[in-house]
BALOBA-1460 file (C-alpha; in Angstrom, 3 decimals):
// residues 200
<rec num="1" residu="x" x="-28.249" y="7.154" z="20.807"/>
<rec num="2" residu="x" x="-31.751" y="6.212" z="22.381"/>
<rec num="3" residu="x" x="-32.992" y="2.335" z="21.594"/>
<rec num="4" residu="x" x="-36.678" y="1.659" z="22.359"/>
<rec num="5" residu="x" x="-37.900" y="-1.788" z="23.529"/>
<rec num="6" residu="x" x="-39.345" y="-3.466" z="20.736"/>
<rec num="7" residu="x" x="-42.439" y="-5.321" z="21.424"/>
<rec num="8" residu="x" x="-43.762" y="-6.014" z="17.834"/>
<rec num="9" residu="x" x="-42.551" y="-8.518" z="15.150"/>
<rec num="10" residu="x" x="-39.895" y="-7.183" z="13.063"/>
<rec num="11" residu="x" x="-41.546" y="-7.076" z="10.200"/>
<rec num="12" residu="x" x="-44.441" y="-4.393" z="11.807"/>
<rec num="13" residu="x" x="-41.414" y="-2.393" z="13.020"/>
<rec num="14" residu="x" x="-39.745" y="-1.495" z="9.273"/>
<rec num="15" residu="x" x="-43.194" y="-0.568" z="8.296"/>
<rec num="16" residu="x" x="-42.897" y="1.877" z="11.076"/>
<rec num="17" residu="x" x="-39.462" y="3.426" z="9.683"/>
<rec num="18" residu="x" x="-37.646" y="1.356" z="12.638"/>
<rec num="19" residu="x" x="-35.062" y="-1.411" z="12.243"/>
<rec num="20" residu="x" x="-35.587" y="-4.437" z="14.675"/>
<rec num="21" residu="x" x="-32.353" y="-5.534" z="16.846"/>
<rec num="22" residu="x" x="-30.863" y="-6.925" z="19.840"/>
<rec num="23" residu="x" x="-28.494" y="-6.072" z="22.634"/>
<rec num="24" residu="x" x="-26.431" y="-8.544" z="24.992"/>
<rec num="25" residu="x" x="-23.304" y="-8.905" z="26.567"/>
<rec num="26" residu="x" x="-21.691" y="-9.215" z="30.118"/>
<rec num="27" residu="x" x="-24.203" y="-9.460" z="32.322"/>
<rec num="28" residu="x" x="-27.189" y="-7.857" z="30.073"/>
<rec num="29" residu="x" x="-29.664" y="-10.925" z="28.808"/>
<rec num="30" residu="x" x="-30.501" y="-10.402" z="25.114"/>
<rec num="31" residu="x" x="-33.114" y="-7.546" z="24.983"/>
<rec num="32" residu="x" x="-35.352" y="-6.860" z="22.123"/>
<rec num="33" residu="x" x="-35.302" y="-3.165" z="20.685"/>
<rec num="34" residu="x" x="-35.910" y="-1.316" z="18.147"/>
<rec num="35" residu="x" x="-33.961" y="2.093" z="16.377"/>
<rec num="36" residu="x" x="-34.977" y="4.756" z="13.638"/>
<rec num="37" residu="x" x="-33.522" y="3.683" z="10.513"/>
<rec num="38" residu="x" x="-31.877" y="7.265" z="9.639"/>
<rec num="39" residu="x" x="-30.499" y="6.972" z="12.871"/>
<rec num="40" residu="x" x="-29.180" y="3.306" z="12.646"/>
<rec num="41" residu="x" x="-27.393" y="4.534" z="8.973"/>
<rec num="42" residu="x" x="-25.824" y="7.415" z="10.704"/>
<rec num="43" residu="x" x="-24.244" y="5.351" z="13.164"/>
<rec num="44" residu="x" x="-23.231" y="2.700" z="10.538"/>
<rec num="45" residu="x" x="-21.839" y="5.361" z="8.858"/>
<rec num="46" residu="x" x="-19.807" y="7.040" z="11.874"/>
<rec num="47" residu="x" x="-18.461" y="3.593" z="13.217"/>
<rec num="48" residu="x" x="-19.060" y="0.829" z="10.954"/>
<rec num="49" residu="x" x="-18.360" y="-2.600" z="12.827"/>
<rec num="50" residu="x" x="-14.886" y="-1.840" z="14.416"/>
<rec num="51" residu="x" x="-15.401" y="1.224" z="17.051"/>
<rec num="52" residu="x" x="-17.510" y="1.514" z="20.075"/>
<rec num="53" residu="x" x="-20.241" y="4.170" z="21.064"/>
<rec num="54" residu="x" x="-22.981" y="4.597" z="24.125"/>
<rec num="55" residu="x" x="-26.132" y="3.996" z="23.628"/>
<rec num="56" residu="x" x="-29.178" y="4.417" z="26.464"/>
<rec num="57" residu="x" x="-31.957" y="1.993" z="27.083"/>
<rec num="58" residu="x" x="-34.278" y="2.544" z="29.672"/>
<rec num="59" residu="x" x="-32.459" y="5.558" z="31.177"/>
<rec num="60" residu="x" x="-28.920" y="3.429" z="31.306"/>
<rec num="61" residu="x" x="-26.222" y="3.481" z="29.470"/>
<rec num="62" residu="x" x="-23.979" y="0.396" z="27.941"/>
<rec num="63" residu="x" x="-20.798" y="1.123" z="25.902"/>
<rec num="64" residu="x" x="-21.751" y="-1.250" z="22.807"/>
<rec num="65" residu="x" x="-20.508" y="-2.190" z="19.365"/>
<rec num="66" residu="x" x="-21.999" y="-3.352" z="16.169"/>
<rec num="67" residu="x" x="-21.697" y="-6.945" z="16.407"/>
<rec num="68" residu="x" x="-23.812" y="-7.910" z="13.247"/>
<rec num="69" residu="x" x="-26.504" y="-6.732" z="10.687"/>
<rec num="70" residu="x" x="-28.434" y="-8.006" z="7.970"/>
<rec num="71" residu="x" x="-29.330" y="-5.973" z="4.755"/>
<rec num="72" residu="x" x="-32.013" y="-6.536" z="2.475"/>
<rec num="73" residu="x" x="-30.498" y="-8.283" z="-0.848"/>
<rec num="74" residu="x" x="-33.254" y="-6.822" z="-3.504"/>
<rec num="75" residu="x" x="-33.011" y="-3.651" z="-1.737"/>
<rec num="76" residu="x" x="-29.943" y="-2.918" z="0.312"/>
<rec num="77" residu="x" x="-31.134" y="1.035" z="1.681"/>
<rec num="78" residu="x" x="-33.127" y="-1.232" z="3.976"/>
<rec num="79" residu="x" x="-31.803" y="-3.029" z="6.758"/>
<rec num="80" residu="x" x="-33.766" y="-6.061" z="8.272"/>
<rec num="81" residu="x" x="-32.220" y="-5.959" z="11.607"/>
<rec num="82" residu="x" x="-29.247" y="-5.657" z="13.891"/>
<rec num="83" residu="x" x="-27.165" y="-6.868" z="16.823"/>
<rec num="84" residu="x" x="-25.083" y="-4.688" z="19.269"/>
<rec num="85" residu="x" x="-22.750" y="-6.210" z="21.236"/>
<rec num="86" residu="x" x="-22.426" y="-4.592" z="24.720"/>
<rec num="87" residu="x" x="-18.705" y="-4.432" z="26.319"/>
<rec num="88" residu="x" x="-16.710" y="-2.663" z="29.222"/>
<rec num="89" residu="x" x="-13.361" y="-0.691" z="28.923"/>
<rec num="90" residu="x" x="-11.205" y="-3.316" z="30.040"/>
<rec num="91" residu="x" x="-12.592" y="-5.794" z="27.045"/>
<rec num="92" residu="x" x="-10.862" y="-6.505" z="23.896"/>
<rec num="93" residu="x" x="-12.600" y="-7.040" z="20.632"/>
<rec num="94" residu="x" x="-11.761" y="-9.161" z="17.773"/>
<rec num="95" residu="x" x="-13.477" y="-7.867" z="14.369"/>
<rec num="96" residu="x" x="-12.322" y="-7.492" z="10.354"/>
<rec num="97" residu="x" x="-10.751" y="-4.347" z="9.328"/>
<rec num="98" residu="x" x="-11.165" y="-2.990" z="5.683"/>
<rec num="99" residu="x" x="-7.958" y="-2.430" z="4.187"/>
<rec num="100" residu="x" x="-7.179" y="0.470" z="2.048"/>
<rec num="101" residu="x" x="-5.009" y="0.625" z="-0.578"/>
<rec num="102" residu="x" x="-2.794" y="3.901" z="-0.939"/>
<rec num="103" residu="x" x="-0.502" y="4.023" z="-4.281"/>
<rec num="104" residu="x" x="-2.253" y="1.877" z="-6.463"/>
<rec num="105" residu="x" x="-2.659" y="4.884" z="-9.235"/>
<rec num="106" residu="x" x="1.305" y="5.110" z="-9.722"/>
<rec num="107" residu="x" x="1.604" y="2.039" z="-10.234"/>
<rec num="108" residu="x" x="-1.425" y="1.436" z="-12.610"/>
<rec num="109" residu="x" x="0.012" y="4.211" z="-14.788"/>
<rec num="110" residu="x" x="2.954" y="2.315" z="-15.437"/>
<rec num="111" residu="x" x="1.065" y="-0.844" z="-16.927"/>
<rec num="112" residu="x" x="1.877" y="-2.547" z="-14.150"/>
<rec num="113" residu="x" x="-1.113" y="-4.992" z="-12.384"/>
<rec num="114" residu="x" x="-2.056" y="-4.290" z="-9.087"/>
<rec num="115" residu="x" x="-3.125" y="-7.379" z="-7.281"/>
<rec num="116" residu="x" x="-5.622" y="-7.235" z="-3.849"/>
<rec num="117" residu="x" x="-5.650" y="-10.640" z="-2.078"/>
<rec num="118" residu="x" x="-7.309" y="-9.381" z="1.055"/>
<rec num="119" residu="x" x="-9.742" y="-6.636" z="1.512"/>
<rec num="120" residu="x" x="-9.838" y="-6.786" z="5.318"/>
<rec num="121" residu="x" x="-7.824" y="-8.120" z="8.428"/>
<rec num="122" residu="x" x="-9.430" y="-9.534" z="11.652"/>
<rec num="123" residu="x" x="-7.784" y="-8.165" z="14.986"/>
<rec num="124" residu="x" x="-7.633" y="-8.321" z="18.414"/>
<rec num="125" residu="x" x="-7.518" y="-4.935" z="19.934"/>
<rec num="126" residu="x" x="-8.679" y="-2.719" z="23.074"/>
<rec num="127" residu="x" x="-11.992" y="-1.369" z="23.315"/>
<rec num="128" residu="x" x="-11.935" y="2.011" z="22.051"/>
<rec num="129" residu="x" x="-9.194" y="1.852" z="19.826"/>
<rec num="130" residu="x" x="-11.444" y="0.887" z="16.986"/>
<rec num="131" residu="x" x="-11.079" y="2.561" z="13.436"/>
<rec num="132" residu="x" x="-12.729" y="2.491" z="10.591"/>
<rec num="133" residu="x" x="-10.129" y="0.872" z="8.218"/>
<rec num="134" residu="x" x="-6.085" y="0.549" z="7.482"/>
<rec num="135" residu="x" x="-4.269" y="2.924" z="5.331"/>
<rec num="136" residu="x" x="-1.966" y="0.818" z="3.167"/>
<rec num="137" residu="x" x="0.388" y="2.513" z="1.796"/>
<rec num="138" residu="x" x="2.050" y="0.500" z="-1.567"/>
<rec num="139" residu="x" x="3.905" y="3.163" z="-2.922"/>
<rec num="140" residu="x" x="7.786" y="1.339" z="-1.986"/>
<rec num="141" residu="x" x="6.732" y="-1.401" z="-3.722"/>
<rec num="142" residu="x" x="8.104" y="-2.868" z="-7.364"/>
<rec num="143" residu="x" x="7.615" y="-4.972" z="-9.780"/>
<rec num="144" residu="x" x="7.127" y="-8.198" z="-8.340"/>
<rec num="145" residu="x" x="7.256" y="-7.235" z="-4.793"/>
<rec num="146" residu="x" x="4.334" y="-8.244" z="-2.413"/>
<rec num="147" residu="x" x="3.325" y="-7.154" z="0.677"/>
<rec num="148" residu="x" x="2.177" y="-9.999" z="3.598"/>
<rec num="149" residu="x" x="0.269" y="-9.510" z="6.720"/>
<rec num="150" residu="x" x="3.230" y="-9.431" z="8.772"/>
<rec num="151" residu="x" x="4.182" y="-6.532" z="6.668"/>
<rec num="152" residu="x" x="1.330" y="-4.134" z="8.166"/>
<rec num="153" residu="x" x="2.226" y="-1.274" z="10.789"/>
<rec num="154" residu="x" x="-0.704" y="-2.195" z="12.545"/>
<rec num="155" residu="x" x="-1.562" y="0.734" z="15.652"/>
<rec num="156" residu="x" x="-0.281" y="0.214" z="18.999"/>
<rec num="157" residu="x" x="-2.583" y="-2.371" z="21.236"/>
<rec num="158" residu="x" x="-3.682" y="-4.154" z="17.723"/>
<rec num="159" residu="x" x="-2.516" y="-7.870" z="16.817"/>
<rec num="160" residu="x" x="-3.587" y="-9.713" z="13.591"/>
<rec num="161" residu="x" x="-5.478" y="-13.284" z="13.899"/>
<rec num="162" residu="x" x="-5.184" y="-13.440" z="10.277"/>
<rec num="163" residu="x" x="-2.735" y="-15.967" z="9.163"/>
<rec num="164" residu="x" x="0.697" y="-13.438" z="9.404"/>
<rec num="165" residu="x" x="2.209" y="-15.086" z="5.813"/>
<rec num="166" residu="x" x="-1.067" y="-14.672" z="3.854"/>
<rec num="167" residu="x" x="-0.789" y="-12.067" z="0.977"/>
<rec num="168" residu="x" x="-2.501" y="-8.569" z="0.835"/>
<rec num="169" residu="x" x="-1.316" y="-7.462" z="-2.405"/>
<rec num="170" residu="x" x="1.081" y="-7.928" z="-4.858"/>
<rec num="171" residu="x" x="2.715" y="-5.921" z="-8.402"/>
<rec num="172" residu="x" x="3.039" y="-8.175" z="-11.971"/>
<rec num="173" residu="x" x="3.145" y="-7.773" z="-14.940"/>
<rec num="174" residu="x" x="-0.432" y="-8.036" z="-16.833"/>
<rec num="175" residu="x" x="-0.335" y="-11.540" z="-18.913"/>
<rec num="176" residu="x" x="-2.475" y="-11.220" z="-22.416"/>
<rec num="177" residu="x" x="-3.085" y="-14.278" z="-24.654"/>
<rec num="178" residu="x" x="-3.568" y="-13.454" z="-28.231"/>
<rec num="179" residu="x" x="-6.372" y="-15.244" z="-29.767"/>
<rec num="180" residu="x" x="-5.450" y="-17.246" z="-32.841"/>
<rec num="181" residu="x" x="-8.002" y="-18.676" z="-35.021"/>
<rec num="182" residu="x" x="-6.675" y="-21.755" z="-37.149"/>
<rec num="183" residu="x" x="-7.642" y="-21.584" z="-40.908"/>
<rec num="184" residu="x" x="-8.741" y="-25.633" z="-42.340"/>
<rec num="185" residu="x" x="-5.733" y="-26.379" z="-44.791"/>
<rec num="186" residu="x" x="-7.014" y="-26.676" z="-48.683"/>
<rec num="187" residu="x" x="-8.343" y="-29.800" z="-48.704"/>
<rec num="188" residu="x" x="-7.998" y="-31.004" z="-44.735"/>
<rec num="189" residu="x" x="-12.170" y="-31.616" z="-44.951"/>
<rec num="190" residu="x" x="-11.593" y="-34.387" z="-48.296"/>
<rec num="191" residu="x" x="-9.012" y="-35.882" z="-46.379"/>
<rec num="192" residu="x" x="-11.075" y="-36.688" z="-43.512"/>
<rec num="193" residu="x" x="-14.192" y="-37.519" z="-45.532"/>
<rec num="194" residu="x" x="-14.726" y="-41.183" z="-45.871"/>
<rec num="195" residu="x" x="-15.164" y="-42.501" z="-49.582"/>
<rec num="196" residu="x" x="-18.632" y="-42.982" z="-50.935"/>
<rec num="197" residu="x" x="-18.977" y="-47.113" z="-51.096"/>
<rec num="198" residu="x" x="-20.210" y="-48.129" z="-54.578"/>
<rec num="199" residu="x" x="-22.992" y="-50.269" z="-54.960"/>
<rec num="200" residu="x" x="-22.587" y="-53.663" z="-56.007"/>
């Protein structure tokens, strides 16, 4: 993937179908530049936050990651702009991992509530050994069970910096509350009323 140097304000560079970023890291000073949007989606798409790819600027080459980016809230097909993070192959990176849920149909069919605490894990990890998200696989479980952090098989070279005891899901039982609606007794209102004072 090519980035350009961006000269303009970012606003001038969406107009021109570009998204606005930056690039820094170990020795590379913050550098203005600018990338296609279609092209910036299909990288999204390919490696999200967690896994590294090359890009070139200036006719060199920096192993880099998606560090941050910022999405328009009224209209989120367009990004307002982006920040790659540039690192070497003996780095480690520390980012959140979507978690997916495997299993949760089975147990769903059985009436039984299937509970998501976390949606994603932050790890530590080797450059290059990035992935997309974890499979979570809940079919073992029963009723009642829950599965922790510690629980995870998490890949080889990968440690969790989320807390190790905090919940990722758990099975129960669905609670419903049946509405009651209390009918006045015959009479409750006159008993209440206060009595009309005669006049004198």
């Amino acid at each position: 993937m090519k980035l350009e140097i961006r000269q303009e304000k970012g606003s001038n560079v969406r107009k021109q179908g570009f998204v606005p970023g930056v690039i820094y890291g170990k020795k590379l000073d913050p550098v203005a530049v600018k990338l296609e949007a279609k092209a910036f989606l299909k990288t999204l798409k390919e490696f999200g936050k967690n896994m590294v790819f090359d890009v070139e600027l200036e006719g060199t080459k920096h192993q880099v990651y998606v560090k941050n980016y910022q999405i328009n809230p009224i209209r989120n097909s367009e990004f307002f702009s982006f920040d790659l993070q540039k690192v070497s192959a003996s780095d480690t990176m520390t980012t959140e991992i979507p978690l997916n849920i495997i299993g949760r149909e089975a147990f769903e069919a059985k009436k039984l509530l299937v509970q998501q605490i976390l949606n994603a894990v932050e790890c530590e990890y080797p450059v290059g050994q990035g992935v997309q998200s974890f499979d979570v696989d809940i079919i073992s479980l029963k009723e009642g069970d829950a599965l922790y952090v510690k629980d995870l098989p998490l890949p080889k070279g990968f440690k969790a910096i989320t807390d190790l005891e905090a919940m990722v899901v758990n099975i129960s039982v669905p609670s419903f509350k049946e509405e009651t609606t209390e009918e006045p007794i015959e009479g409750e209102d006159a008993l209440t009323e206060e009595p009309e004072k005669e006049e004198e």
